[in-house]
DSSP file (Angstrom, degrees, kcal/mol; ACC not computed):
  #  RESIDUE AA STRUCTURE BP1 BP2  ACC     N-H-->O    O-->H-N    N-H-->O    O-->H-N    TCO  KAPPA ALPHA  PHI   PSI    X-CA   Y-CA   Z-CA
    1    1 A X     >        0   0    0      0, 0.0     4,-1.8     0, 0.0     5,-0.3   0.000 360.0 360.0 360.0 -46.2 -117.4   31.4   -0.5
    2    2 A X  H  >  +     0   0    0      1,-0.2     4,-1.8     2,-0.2     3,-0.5   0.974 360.0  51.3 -62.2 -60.5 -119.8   28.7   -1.0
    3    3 A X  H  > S+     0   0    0      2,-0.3     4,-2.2     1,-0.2     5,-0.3   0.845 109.7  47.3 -49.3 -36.4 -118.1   26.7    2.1
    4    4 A X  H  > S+     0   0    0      1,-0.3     4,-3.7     2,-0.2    -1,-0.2   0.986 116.6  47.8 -75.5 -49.1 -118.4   29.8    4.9
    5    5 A X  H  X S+     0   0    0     -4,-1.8     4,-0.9    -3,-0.5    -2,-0.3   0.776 109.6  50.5 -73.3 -14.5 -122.2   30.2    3.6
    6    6 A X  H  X S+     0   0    0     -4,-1.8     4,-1.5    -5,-0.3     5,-0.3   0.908 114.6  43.7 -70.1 -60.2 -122.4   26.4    4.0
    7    7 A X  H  X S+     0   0    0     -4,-2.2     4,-3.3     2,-0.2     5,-0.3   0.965 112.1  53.9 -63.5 -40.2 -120.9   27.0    7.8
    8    8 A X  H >X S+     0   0    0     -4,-3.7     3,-1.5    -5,-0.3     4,-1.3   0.792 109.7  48.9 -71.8 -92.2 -123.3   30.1    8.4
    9    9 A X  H >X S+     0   0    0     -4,-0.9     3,-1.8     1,-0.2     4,-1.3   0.368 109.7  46.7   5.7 -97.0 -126.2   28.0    7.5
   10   10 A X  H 3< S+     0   0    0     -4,-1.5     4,-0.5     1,-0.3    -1,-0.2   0.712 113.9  55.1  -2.1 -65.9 -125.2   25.1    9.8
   11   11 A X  H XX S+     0   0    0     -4,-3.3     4,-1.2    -3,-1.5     3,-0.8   0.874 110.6  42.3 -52.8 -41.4 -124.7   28.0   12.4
   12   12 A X  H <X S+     0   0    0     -3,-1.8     4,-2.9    -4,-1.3    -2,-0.2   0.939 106.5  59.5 -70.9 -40.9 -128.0   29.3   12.0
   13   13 A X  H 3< S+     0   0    0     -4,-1.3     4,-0.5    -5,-0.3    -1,-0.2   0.501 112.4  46.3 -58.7  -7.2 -129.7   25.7   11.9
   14   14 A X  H X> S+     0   0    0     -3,-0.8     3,-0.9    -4,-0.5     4,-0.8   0.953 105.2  63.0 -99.0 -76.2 -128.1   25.2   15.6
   15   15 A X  H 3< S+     0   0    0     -4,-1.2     4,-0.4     2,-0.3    -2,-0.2   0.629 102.8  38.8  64.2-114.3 -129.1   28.0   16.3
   16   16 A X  T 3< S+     0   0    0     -4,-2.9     6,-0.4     1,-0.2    -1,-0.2   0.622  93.8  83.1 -23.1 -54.0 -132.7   27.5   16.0
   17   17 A X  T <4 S+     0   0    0     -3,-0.9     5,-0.3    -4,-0.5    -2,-0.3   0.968  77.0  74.7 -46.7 -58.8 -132.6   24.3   17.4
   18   18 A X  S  < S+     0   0    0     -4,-0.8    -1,-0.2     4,-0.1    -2,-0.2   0.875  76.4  87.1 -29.2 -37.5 -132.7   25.9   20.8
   19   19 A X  S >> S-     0   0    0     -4,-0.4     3,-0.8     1,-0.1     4,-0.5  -0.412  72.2-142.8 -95.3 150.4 -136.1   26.8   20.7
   20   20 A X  G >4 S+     0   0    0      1,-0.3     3,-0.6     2,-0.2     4,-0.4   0.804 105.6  61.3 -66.1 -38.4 -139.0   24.2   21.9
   21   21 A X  G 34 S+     0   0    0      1,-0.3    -1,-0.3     2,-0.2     3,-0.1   0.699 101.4  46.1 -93.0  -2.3 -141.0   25.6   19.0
   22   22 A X  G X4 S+     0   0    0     -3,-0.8     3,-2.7    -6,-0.4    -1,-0.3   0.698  88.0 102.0 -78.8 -22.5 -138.4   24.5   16.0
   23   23 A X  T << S+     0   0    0     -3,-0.6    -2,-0.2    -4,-0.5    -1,-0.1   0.700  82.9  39.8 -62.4 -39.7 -138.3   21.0   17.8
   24   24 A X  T 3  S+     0   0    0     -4,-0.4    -1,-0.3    -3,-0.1    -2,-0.1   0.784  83.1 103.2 -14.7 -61.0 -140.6   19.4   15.3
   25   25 A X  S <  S-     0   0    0     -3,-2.7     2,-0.1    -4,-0.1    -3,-0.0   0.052  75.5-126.2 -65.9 160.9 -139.5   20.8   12.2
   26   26 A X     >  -     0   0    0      1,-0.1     4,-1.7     0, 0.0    -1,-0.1  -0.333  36.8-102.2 -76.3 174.1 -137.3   17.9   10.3
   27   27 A X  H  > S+     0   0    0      2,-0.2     4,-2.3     1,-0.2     5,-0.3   0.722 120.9  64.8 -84.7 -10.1 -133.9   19.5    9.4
   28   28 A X  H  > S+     0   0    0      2,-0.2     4,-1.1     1,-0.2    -1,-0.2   0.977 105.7  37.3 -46.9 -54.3 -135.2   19.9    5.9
   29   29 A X  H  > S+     0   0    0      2,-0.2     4,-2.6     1,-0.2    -2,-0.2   0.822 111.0  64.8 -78.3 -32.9 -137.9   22.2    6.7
   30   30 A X  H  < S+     0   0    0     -4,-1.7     4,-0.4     2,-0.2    -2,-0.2   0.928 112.1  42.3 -52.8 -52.8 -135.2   23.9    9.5
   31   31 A X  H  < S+     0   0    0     -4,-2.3     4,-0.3     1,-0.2    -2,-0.2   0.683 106.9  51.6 -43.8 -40.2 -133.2   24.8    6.3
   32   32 A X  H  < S+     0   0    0     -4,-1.1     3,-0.3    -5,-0.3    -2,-0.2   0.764 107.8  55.5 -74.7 -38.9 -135.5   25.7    4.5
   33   33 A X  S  < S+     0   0    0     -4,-2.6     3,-0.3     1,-0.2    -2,-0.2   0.479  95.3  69.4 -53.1 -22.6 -136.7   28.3    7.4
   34   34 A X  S >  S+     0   0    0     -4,-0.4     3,-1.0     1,-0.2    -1,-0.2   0.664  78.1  73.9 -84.8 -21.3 -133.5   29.9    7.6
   35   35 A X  T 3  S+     0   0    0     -3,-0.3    -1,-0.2    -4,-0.3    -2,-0.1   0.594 103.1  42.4 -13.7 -48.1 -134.0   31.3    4.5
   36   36 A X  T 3  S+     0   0    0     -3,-0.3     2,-0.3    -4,-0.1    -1,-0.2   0.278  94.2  92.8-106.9  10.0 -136.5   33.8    6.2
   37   37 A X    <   -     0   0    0     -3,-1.0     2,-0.5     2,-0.0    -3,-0.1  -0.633  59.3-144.1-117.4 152.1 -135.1   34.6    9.1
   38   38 A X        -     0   0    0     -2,-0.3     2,-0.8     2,-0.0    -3,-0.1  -0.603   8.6-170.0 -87.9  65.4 -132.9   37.5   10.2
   39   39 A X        +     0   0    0     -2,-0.5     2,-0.3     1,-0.0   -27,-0.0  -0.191  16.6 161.4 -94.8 125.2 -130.4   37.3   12.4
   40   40 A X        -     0   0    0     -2,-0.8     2,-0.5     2,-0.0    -1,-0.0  -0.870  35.2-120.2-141.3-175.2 -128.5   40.5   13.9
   41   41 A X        -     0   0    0     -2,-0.3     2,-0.9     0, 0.0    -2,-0.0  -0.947  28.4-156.5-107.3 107.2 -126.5   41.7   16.5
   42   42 A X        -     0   0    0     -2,-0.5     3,-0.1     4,-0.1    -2,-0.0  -0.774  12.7-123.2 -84.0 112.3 -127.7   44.5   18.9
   43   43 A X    >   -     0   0    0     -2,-0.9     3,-0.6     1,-0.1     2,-0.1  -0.428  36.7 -92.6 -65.9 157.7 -125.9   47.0   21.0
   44   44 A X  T 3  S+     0   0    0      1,-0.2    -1,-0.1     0, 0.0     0, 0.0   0.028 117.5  24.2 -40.6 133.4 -126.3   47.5   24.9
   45   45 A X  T 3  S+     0   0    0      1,-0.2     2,-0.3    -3,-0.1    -1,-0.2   0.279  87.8 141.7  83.8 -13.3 -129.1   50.5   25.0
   46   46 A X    <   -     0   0    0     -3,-0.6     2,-0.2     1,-0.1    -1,-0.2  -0.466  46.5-137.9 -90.8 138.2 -130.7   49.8   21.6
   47   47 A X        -     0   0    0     -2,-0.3    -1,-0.1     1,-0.2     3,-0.1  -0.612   9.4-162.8 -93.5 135.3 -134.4   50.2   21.4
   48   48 A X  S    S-     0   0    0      1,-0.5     2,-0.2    -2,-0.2    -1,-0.2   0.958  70.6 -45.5 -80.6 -63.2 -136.3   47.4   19.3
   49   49 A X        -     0   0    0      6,-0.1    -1,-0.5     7,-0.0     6,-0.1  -0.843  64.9-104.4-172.8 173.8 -139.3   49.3   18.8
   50   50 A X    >   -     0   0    0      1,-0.2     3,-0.6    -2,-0.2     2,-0.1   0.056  42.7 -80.1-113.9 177.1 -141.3   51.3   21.1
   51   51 A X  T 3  S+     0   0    0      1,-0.2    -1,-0.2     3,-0.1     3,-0.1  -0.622 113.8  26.2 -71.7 150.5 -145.1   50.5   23.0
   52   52 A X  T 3  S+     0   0    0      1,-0.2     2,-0.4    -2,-0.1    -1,-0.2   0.186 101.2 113.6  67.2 -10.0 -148.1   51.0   20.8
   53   53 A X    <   -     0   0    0     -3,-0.6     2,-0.6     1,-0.0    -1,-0.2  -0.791  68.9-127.2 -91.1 141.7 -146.1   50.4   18.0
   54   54 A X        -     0   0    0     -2,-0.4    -3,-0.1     1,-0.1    -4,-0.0  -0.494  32.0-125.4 -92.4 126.5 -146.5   47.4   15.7
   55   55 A X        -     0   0    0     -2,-0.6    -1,-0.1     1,-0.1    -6,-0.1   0.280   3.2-142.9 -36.4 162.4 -143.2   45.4   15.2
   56   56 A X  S    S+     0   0    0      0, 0.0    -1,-0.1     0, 0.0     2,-0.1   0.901  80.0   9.4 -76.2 -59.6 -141.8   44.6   12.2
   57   57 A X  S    S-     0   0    0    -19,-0.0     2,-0.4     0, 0.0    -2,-0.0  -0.050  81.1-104.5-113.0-153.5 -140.5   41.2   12.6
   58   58 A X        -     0   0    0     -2,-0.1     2,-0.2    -3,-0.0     0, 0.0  -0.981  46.8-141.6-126.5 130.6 -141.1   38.3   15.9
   59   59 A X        -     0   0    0     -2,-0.4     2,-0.2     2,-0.0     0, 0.0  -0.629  16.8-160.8 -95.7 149.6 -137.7   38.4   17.8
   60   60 A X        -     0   0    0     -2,-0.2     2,-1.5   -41,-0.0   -41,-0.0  -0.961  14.3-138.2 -97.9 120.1 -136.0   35.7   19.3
   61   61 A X        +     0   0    0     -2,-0.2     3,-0.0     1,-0.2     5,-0.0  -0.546  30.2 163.1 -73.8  95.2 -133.5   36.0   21.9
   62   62 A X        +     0   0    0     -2,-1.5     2,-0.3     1,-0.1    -1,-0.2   0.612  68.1   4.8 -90.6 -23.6 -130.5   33.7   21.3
   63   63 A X  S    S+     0   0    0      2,-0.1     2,-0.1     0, 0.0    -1,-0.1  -0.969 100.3  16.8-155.8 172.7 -127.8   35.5   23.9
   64   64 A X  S    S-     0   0    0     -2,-0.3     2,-0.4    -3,-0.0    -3,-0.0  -0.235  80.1 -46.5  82.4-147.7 -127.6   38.2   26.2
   65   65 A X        -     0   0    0     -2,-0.1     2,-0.1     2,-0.0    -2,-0.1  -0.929  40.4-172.5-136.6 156.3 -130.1   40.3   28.2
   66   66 A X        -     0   0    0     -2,-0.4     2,-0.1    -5,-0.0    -5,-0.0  -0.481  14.1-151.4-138.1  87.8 -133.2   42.2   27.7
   67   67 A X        -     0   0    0     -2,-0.1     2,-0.3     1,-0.0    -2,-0.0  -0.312   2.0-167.8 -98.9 138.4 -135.8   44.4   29.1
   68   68 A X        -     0   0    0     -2,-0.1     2,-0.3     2,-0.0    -1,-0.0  -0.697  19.4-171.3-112.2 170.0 -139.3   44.7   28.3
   69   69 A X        -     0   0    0     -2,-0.3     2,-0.2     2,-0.0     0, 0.0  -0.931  12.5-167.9-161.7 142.9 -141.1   47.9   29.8
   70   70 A X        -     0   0    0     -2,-0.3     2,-0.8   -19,-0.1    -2,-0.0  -0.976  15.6-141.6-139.2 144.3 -144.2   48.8   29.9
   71   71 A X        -     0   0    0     -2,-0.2    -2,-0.0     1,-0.2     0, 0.0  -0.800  16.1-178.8-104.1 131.5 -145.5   52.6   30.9
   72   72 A X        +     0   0    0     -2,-0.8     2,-0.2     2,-0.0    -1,-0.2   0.074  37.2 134.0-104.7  23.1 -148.8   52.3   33.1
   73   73 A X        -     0   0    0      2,-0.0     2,-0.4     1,-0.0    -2,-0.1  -0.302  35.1-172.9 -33.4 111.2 -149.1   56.1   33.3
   74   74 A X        -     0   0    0     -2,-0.2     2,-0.5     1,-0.0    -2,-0.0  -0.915  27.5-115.3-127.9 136.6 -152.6   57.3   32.6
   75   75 A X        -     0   0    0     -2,-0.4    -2,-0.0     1,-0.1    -1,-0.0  -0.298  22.4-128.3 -50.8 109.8 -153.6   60.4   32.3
   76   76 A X        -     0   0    0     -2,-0.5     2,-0.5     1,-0.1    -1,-0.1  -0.394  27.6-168.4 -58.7 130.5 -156.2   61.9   35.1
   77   77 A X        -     0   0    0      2,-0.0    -1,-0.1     0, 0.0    -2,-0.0  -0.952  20.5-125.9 -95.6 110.9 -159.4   63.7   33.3
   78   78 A X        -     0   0    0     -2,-0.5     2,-0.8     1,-0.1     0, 0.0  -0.260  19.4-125.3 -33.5 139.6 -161.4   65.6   35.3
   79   79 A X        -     0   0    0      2,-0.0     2,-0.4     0, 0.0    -1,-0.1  -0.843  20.5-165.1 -88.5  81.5 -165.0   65.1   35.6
   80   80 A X              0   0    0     -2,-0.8    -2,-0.0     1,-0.1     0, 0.0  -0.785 360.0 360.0-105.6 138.2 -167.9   67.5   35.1
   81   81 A X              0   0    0     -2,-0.4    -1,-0.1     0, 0.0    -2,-0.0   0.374 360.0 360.0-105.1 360.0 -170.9   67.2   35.9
């Protein structure tokens, strides 16, 4: 058990590496960072969370596709004078 969580580690630390804003960190502190992080897997359709609402977490995108949406609807109001 200890050896697969040793290899998920490792995977996650890789991982991470991708992004320009880990490049700093030493791999100490990269280990230590993985600690706090989430990783999951998302189906095709799945909504993250919605506009006007405040996330939970800060997402990074590691595979796949994504779409961000915003609705610019506005409601008309009448005017009276």
């Amino acid at each position: 058990m200890k050896e697969a969580t040793k290899r998920e580690d490792e995977w996650k630390i890789k991982i991470i590496e991708n992004y320009w804003v880990f490049s700093k960190f030493v791999r100490k502190n990269k280990a230590e960072l993985i600690k706090y992080l989430t990783f999951m897997d998302v189906k095709i359709n799945h909504t993250i969370f919605k506009e006007n609402e405040k996330p939970d977490y800060v997402y990074f995108i590691y595979e796949g596709k994504f779409e961000v949406t915003k609705n610019i609807y506005q409601e008309r109001r009448s005017i009276q004078n």
